[in-house]
N, C-alpha and C positions, 0 to 999 in steps of 0.2 A: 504494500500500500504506500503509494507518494504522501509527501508531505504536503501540505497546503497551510498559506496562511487564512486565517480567518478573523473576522471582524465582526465585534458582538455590539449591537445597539441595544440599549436596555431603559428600561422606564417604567415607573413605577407611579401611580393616580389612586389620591385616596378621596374621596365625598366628605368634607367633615373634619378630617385631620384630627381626631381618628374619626374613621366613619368607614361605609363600602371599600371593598380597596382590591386594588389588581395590578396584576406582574405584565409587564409585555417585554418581547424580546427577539431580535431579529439577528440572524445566525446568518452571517454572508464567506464565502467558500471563495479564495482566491483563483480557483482552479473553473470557476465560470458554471459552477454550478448551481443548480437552484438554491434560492437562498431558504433557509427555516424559519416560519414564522411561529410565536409561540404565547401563549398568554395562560393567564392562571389567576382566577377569583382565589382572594383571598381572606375573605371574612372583614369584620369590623380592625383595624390599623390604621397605623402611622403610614403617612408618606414615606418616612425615610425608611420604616420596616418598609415597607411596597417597594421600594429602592434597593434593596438588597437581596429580596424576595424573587425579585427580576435579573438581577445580575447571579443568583445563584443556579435560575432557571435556565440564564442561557449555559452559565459553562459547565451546568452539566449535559447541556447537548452537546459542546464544541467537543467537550471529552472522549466522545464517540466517538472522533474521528481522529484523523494520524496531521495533529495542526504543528507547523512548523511552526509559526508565530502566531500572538495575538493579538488584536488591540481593541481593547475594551473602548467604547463611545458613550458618556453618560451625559445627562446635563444635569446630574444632581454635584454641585460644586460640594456639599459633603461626602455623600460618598466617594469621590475622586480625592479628594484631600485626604484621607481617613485613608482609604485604600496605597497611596503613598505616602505614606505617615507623614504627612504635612499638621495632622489635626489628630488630636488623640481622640480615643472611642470614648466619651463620659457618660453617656447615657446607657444605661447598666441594661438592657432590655436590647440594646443593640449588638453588645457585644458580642453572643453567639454568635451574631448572624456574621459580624466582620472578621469571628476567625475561622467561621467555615469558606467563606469567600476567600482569607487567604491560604488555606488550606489547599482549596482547589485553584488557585491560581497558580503554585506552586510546581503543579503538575504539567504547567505547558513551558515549553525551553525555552521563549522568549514571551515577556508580556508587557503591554504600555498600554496606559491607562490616560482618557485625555476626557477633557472637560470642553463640553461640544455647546452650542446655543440651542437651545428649543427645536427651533425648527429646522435643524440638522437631526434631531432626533423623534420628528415628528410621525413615523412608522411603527416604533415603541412605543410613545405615547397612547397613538389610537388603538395598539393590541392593550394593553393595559385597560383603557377607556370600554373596550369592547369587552373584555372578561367580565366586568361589572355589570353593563349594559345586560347583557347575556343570561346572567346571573338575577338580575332584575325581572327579565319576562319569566326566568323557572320553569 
């Protein structure tokens, strides 16, 4: 199996803050293949849990596959900062979540992690948005 880089878009939407909440996440394959899209209702939460909930769903898809590289895309500037220890985890309820993230980050031989604007991550967004949505009709 060839190597491939791959590029994870992640996003996470909560109603409320805490309120409804959903993971979206878009798994793109350097090698020109279809990209993975992915979302995941997540009960009453935090954004920033929604934010991490998202980024843990894409790279356990990336995992699957044989990724030379990776680069994470988020527009949450805490999870990007926290994930390169620019900003420590204080909030006690988040913590599992940032050391299974770095956990599995761990696992792929090169990673970069960048702080994107909105609308560069507007594909994550709306799968997030749509878990919820989804979840609402029942």
């Amino acid at each position: 199996m060839t190597s491939v880089d791959v590029t994870v878009r992640v996003d996470g939407a909560s109603r409320g803050n805490p309120g409804p909440s959903g993971a979206g996440a878009v798994v793109e394959f350097g090698d020109g293949r279809e990209p993975r899209e992915l979302c995941a209702y997540l009960g009453e939460t935090t954004n920033n849990v929604a934010e991490y909930r998202a980024l843990l769903l894409a790279l356990e898809e990336a995992a699957r596959h044989a990724v030379s590289s990776l680069t994470v895309h988020s527009d949450s500037e805490l999870l990007v900062r926290q994930l390169r220890g620019e900003y420590k985890v204080r909030a006690e309820h988040l913590r599992p979540l940032h050391a299974e993230a770095c956990r599995w980050l761990r696992v792929f031989p090169a990673v970069r992690i960048l702080h994107v604007p909105r609308e560069e991550n507007r594909r994550a967004d709306t799968l997030a948005n749509l878990a919820i949505d989804q979840r609402r009709k029942g």
